[in-house]
C-alpha positions in Angstrom: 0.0 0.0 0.0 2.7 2.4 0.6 5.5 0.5 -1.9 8.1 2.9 -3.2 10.9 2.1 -5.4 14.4 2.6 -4.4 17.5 2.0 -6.1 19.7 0.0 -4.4 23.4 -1.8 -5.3 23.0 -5.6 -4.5 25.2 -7.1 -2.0 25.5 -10.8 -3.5 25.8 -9.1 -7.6 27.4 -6.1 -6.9 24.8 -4.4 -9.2 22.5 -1.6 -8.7 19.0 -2.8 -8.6 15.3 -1.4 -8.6 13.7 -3.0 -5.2 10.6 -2.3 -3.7 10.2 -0.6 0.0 7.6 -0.4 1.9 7.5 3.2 3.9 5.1 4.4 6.8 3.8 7.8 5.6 5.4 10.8 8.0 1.3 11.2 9.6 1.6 7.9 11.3 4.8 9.1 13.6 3.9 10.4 16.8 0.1 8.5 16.8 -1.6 10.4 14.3 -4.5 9.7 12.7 -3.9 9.4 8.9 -7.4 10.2 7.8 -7.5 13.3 9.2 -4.5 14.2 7.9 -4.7 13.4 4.5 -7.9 14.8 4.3 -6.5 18.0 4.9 -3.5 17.7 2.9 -6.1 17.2 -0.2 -7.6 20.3 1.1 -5.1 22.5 1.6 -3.5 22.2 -2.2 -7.1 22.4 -4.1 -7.7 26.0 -5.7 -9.3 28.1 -3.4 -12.4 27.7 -5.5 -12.6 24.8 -4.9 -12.3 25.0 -0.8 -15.3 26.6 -0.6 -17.6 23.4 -0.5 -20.9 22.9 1.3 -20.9 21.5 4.1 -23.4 18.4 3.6 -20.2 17.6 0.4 -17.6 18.0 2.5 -18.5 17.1 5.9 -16.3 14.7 8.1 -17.9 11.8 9.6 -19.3 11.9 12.7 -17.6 8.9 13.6 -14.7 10.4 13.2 -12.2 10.8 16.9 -11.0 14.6 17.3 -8.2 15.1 19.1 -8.7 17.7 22.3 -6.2 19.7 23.1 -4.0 18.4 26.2 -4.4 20.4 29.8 -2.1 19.7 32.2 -3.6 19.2 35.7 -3.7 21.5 38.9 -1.6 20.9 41.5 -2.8 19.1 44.3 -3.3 21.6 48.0 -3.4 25.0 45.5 0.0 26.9 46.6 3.1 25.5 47.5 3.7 25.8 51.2 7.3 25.2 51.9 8.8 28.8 51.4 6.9 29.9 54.4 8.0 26.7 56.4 11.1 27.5 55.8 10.7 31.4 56.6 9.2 30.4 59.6 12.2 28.4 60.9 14.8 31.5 60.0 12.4 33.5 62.1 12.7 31.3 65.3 16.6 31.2 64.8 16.8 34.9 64.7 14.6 35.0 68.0 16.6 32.5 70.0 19.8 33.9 69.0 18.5 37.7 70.2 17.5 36.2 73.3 20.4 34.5 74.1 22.6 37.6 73.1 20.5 39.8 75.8 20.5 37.0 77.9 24.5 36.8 78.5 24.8 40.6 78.1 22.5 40.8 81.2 24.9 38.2 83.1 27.9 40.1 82.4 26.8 43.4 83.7 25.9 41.7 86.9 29.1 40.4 87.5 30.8 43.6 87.0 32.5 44.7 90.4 31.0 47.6 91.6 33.6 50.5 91.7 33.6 51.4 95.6 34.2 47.9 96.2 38.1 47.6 96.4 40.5 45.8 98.4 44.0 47.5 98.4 47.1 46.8 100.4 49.8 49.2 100.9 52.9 48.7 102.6 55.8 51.1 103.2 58.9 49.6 103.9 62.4 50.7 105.2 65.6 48.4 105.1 67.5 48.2 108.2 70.8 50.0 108.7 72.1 48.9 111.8 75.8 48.8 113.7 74.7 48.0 117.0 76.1 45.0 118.6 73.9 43.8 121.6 75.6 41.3 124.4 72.4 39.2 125.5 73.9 38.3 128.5 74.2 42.2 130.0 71.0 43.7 127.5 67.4 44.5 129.5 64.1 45.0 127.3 63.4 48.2 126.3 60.4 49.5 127.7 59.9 52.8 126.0 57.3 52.8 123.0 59.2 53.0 119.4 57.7 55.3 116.4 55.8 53.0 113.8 58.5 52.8 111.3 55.8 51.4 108.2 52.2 50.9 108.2 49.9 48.2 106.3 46.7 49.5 105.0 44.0 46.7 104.3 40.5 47.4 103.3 39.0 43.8 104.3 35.7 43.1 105.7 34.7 42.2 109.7 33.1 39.6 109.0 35.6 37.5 107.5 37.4 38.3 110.5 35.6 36.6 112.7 34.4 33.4 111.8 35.8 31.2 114.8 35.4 33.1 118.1 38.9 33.2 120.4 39.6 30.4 122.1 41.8 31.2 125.4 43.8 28.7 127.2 43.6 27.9 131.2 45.5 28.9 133.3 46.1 26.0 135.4 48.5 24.3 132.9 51.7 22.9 134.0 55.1 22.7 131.5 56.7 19.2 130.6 59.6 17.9 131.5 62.8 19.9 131.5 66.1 17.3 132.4 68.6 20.0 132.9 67.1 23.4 133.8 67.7 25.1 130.2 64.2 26.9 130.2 63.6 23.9 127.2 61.0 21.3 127.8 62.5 17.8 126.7 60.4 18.0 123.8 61.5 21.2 123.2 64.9 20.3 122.8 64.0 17.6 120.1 62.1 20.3 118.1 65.7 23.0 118.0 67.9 19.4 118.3 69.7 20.3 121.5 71.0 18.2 123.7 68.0 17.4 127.6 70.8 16.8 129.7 73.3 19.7 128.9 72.6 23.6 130.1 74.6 24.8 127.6 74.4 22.4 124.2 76.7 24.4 122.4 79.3 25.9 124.7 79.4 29.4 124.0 77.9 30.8 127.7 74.8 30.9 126.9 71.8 28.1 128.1 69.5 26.6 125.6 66.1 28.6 126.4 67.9 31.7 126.8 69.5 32.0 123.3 65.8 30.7 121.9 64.6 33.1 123.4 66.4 36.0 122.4 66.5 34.2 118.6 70.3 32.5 118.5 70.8 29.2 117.3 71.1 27.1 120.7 73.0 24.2 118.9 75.4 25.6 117.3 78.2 28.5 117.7 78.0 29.5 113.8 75.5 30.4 112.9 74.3 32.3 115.6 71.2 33.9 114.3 67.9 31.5 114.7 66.9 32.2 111.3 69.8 31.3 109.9 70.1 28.1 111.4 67.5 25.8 109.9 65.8 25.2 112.6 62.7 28.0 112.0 61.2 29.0 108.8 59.8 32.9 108.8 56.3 33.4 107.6 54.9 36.5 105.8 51.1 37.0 105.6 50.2 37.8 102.2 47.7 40.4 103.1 48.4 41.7 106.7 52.0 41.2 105.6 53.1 40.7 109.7 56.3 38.2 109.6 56.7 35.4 112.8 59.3 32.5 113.7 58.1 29.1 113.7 59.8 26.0 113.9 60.8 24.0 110.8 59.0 21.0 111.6 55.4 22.9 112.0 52.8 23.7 109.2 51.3 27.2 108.7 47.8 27.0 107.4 45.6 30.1 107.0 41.9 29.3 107.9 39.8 32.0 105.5 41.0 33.1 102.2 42.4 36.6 103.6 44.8 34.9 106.0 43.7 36.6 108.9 43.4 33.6 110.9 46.3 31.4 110.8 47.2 28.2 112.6 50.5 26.7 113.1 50.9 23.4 114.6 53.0 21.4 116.5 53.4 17.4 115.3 51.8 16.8 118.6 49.0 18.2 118.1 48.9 21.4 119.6 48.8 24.5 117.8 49.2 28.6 117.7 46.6 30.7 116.6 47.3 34.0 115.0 44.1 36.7 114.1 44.1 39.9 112.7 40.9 42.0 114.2 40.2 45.2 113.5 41.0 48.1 115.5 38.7 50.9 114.8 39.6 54.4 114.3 40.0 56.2 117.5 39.7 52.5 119.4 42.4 52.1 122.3 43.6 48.3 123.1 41.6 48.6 126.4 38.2 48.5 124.9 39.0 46.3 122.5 39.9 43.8 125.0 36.4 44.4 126.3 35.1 43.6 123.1 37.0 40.9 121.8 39.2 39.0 124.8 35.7 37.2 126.0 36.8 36.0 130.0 40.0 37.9 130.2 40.9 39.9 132.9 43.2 42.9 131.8 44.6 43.3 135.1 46.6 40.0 133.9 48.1 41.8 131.1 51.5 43.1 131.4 52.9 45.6 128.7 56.4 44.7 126.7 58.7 45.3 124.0 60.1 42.5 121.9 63.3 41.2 120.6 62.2 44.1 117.1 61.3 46.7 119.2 57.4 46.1 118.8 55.1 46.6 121.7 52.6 44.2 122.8 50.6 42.6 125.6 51.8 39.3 127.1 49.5 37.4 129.1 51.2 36.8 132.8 51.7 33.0 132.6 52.6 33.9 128.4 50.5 32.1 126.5 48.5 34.8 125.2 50.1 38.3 123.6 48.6 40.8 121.9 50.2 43.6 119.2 48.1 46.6 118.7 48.6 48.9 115.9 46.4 51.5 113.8 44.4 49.4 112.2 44.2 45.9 113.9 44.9 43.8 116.8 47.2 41.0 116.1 46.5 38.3 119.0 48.4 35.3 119.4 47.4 32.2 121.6 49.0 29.0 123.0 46.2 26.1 122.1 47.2 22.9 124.0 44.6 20.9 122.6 43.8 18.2 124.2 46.8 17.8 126.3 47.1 18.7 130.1 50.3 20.1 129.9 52.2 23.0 127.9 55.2 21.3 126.0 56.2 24.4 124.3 56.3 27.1 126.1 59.5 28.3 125.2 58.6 28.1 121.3 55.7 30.1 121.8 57.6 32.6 123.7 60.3 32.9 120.7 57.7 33.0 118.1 56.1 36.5 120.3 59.5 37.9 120.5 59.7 36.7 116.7 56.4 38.8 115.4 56.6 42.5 113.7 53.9 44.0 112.1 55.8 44.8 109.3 59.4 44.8 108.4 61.0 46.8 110.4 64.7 48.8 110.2 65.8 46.5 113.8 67.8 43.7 113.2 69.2 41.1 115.3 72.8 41.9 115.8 76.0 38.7 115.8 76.0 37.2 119.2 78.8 37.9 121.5 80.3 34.4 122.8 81.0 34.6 126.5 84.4 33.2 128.4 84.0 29.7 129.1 84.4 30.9 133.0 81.5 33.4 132.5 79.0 30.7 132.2 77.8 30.3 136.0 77.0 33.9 136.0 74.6 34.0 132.9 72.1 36.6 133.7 68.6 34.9 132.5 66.7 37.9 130.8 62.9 36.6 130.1 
């Protein structure tokens, strides 16, 4: 029905050849309908004379299908909804981010210090310049009251002062052992490693307790100085900046963060307590005692100066002194704990005659050995 000839060269002969090929007519590509098409291929090249036929002539069966045009459908749900879903969710970000931003903003400004809150020390000191050479043996305390030489200012407040009441000792103690009358307990004599059965461990005319107490090395001619012996470490407070003596084999542990109560203690268990109370301005040490010394009589006190020239309070049996200055009250008390008896009386006594306020321009001068023969008439200066 649709035949065509084609020329073609044969494979087998070699020769071109007429053959016959059958073709499918371009309308059928794509699913069209031939009829229609054809039919108006004939149409379209007759005259135009000719085009104009009557209807009932040229009319196209009924039973003829007519293609409709194609509609694509509607989506299903109208509008898409996802740009606002997504808007949405930027939105909330943005808020949670604002918030949190305000939120630490506000945090910060609270824990900005306020600026009349301030904590300042200040401390003025003076190196010593000194000549003097003191003989322990002939030298009586000076009573008379020195000038403050340097002054600590500390802005701390009362409360942390205070947060363990003071504890005083009895006064119905008795002192340990002492073997050979050196003014050094037995135990004593372990702790600054001189010989309990000899006056005089080191020979140089001086006993034991009374070269401890007026800060010499009692075991050893050189050196002479306590400090420089090894046998005591000095402490400086870090705030109140006061420096004391205490033996190398005792700890030093501040109870608040401030350091104005400090404990030392023995190995034994007992311990010295050290405060810093305030003094306040236009106070005298009297009625601060009345305040502060809780059961104290201060008929018991007795005024003194120490081996650095600082004035103080000593307790009469001396387990208790006190060192008054402009600003605080620096108490110092002999804790036995829970023994009956004082084993350290001595110690305690050096570590008072030990304690300045601040540094100070006295220093303790080289000790003067005594003639072998002087020893029996050692003056012993408490």
């Amino acid at each position: 029905m649709f035949s065509k000839k084609k020329t073609i060269q044969s494979p087998v002969s070699g020769k071109k050849e007429e053959v016959d090929v059958e073709t499918i007519p371009s309308v059928f590509y794509g699913g069209q309908n031939p009829r229609v098409y054809e039919l108006q291929k004939k149409y379209n090249a007759a005259p135009a004379e000719e085009k104009v036929i009557s209807s009932s002539a040229k009319k196209i069966p009924a039973s003829m299908p007519v293609q409709k045009q194609y509609k694509a459908p509607k989506p299903v749900g109208g509008r898409k909804k996802w740009p606002w879903i997504v808007g949405a969710i930027i939105l909330f970000i943005a808020f949670i981010v604002v918030a949190t931003w305000h939120y630490i903003n506000d945090a910060k400004k609270q824990l900005q210090p306020s600026s009349t809150e301030k904590e300042e020390v200040t401390v003025q000191i003076e190196e010593p310049i000194v000549d003097e050479v003191i003989d322990i043996s002939t030298t009586t305390p000076d009573t008379s009251i020195p000038e403050e030489i340097s002054t600590t200012t500390v802005d701390i407040e009362e409360e942390i002062l205070t947060l363990l009441p003071l504890n005083f000792p009895a006064s119905i103690f008795t002192r340990t052992a002492d073997q050979d009358n050196d003014q050094l307990t037995d135990i004593e004599e372990s702790v600054v490693q001189v010989d309990s059965t000899v006056w005089d461990t080191d020979g140089d005319g001086y006993y034991d307790g009374q070269e401890l107490e007026n800060l010499y090395n009692p075991s050893g001619v050189a050196p002479m100085k306590l400090i420089d012996s090894g046998l005591v470490r000095e402490y400086i407070n870090p705030v109140y900046k006061y420096r004391i003596y205490y033996p190398q084999s005792w700890n030093a542990t501040a109870i608040d963060p401030q350091s104005a109560h400090l404990l030392i203690n023995a190995i034994t268990g007992e311990y010295i307590d050290i405060r810093a109370i305030p003094l306040d301005t236009g106070q005298d040490f009297r009625t601060w005692f009345g305040m502060y010394a809780t059961g104290q009589q201060y008929s018991n006190m007795t005024p003194f100066t120490n081996r650095f020239d600082i004035e103080g309070y000593l307790r009469d049996d001396k387990l208790v002194a006190y060192f008054p200055t402009k600003q605080f009250v620096f108490v110092i008390v002999y804790e036995p704990g829970i023994q009956q008896q004082i084993a350290y009386p001595s110690i305690f006594n050096m570590m008072v005659q030990s304690f300045r306020p601040t540094k100070t321009v006295v220093d303790i001068p080289d000790q003067t050995v005594l003639p072998p023969l002087a020893t029996t008439t050692i003056s012993t200066s408490t």
